[in-house]
C-alpha positions in Angstrom: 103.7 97.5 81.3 102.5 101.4 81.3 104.0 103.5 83.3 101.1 105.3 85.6 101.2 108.9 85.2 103.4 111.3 88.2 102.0 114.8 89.0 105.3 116.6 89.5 104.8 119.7 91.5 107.0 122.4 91.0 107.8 123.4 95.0 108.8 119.8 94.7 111.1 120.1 91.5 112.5 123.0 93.5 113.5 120.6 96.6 114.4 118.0 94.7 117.6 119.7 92.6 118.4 121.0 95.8 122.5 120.4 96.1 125.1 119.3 98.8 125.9 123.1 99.5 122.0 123.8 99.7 121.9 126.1 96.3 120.0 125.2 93.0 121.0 125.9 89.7 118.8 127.9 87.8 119.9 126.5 84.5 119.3 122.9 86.1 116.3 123.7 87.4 114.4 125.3 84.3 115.7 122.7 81.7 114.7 119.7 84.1 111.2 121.9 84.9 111.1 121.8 80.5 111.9 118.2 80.5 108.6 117.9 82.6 106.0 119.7 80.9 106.4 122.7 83.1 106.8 126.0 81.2 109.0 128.6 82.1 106.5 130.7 83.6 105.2 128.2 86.3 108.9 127.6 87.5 109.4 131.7 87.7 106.5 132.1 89.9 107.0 129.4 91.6 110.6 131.0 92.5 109.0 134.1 93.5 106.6 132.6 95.8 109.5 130.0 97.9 111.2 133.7 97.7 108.1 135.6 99.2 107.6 133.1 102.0 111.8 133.2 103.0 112.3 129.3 101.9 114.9 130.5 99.6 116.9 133.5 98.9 117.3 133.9 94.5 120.8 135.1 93.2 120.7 136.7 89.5 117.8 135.9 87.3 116.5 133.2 85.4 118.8 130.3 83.9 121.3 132.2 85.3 119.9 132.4 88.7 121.1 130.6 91.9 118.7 130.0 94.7 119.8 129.3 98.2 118.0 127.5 101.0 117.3 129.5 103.7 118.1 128.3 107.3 114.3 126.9 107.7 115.0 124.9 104.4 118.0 123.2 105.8 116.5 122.6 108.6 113.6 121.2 107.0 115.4 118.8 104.8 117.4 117.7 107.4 114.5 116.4 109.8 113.7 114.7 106.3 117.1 112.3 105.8 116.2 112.1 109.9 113.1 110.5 108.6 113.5 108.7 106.0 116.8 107.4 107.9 114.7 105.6 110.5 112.0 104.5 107.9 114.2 102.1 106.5 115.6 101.5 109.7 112.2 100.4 110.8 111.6 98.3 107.8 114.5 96.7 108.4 113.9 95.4 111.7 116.5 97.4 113.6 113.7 100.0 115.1 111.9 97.6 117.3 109.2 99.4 119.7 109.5 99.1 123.4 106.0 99.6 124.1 106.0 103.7 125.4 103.3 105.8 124.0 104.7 109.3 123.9 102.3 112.2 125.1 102.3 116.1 124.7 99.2 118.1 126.3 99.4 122.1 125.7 97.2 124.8 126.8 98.4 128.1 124.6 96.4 131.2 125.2 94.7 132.9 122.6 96.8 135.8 122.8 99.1 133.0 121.1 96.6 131.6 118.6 98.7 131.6 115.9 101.5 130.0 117.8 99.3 127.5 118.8 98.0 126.3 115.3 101.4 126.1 113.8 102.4 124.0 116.4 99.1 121.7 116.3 100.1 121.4 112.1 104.0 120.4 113.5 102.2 117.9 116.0 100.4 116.2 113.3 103.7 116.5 110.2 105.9 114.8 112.9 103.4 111.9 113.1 101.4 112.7 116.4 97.6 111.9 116.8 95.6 114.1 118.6 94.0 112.3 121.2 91.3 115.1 122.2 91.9 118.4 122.3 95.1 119.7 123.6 96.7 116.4 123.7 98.8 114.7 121.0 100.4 110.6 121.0 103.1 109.5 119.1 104.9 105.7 119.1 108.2 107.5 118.6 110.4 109.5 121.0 109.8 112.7 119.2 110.2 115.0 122.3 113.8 116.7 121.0 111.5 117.6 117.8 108.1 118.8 119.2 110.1 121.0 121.6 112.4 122.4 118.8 109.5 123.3 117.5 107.7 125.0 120.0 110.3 126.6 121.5 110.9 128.2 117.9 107.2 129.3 118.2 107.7 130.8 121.7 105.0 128.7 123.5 107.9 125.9 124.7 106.4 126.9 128.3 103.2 126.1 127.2 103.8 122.3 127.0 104.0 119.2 129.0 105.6 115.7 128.2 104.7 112.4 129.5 105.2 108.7 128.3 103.3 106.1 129.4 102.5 102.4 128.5 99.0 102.1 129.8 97.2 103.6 127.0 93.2 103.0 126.8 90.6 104.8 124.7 87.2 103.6 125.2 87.5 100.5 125.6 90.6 99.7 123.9 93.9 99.0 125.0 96.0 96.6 122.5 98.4 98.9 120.8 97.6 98.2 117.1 94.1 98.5 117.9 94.8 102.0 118.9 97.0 102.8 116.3 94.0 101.6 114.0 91.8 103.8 115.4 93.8 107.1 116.0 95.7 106.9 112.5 94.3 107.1 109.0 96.3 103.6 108.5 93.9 102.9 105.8 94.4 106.1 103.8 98.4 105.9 104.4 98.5 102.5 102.8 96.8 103.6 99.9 99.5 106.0 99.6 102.2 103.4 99.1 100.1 101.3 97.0 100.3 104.1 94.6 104.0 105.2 94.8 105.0 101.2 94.6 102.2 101.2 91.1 104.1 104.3 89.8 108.0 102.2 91.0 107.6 99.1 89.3 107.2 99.8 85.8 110.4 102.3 86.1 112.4 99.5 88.0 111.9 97.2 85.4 112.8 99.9 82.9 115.8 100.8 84.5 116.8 97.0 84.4 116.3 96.2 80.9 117.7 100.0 79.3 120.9 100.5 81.5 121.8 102.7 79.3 118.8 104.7 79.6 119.2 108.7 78.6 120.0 111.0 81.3 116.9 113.1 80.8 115.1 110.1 80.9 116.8 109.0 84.2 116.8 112.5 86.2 112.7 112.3 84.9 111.8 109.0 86.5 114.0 110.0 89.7 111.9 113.3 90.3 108.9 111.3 89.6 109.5 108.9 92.2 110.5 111.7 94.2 107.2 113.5 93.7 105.5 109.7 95.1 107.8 109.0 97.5 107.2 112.7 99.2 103.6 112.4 98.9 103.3 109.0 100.9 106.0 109.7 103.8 104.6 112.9 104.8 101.2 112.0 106.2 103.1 108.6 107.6 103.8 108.5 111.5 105.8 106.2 111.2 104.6 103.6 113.4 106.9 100.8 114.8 106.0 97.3 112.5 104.5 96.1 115.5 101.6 98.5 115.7 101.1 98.1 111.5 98.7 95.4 109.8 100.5 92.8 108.4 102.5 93.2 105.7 102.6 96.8 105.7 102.9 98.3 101.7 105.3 101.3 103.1 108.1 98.9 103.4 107.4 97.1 100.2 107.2 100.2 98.5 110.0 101.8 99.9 112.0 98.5 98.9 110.9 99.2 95.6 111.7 102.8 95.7 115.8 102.0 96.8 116.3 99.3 94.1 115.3 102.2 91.6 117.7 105.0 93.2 120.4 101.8 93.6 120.2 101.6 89.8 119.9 105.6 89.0 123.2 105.7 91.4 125.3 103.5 89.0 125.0 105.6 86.0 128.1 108.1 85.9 126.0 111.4 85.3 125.4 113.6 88.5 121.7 113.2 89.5 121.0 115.2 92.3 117.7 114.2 93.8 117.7 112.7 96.6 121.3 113.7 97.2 121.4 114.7 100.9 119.9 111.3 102.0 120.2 109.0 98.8 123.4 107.2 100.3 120.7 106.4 103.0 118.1 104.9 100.9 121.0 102.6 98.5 122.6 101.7 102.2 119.4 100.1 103.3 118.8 98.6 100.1 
């Protein structure tokens, strides 16, 4: 069985070696950058430009560098184990939806345009859809999140809240039929069709080589990293009972925690996923 092919991009490789104190080491981080056909050059700028837009803060230079996440990082990362968190949660039953449609209508001036499109890009990363203009749906209660947000933004005054279980667009008023039509569901499960292609053929590695090489191991972690990332961030997250039947996400991610169950057994220190890997192994 071949292995299909991982794009790995840097910013990624970045996040990924982040550690439990929220530093990277630069030593780490250019000889793992090597081990994936990345040249010193593309992980320098990428350094400068996570540096330029204040994500982290670099100490010394090159292998000998240390980079520290900024407060927005942190803060970043942390909505991400958040996320991930209830994923599995949700796959595993214990997130069942009790039927509220969660609503958020602003009206920001256009004295606060950029205000307002940073908060329509938040609306849509935390899993809302917009509804029509000005007005945003999500399954979850992500209220405590979207106003975070906003009120980080300054236009928090600019925003109402409302839940409401009589939901109709057009015509339509069964939930998964409105989930079908106001999420890409289509696109999303693609998504996780591809990560679980790229997870199989390194689970089954990782059960017949258990004593695979650790550059080898670190390698397929950031790889399915690289996946993983790219098929939970355009997911809302929908409750099972608003997803067609059977859903690839949980499959995938099923596939995803065996691999990081067996990457955890090995003694050496991978660090990937090491602010929310306990979560993923857990769930498994």
């Amino acid at each position: 069985m071949s292995a299909e092919q991982v794009q790995v991009p840097t910013r990624m490789l970045v996040e990924a070696l982040v550690r439990p104190d929220m530093t990277v080491d630069g030593a780490e981080l250019y000889a793992t950058g090597n081990l994936l056909g990345m040249s010193d050059q593309q992980v320098r700028l990428c350094i400068k430009r996570l540096a330029a837009e204040g994500r982290f803060v670099q100490e010394g230079r090159g292998r000998k560098a240390i980079l520290r996440a900024s407060g927005t990082t942190e803060h970043d990362l942390g909505l991400d184990v958040e996320f991930v968190n209830h994923a599995f949660r949700q796959d595993a039953g214990l997130a069942p939806w009790d039927g509220a449609w969660h609503l958020v209508a602003f009206a920001v001036p256009e004295s606060a345009r950029t205000g307002r499109d940073a908060l329509r890009a938040e609306l849509t990363r935390l899993g809302g859809a917009a509804v029509q203009g000005g007005l945003y749906v999500s399954a979850n209660p992500w209220e405590p999140y979207v106003e975070d947000h906003a009120r980080r933004l300054g236009v928090a005054e600019h925003l109402t809240f409302l839940t409401s279980r009589d939901l109709r667009q057009g015509g339509h008023t069964e939930p998964a039929v409105l989930a079908a039509r106001l999420w890409p569901l289509a696109e999303i499960a693609g998504r996780y069709q591809r990560l679980a292609e790229v997870a199989r053929p390194r689970l089954q590695l990782l059960r017949d080589q258990a004593d695979l090489p650790e550059p080898r191991r670190l390698t397929i972690a950031i790889e399915l990293a690289a996946e993983f990332t790219r098929a939970m961030e355009p997911d809302p997250l929908l409750p099972r009972e608003l997803l067609p039947r059977p859903w690839p996400g949980t499959q995938a991610r099923a596939l995803v925690a065996e691999c990081l169950s067996l990457l955890a057994r090995g003694e050496e220190d991978i660090r990937l996923f090491r602010l929310y890997r306990d979560l993923v192994v857990a769930a498994h």
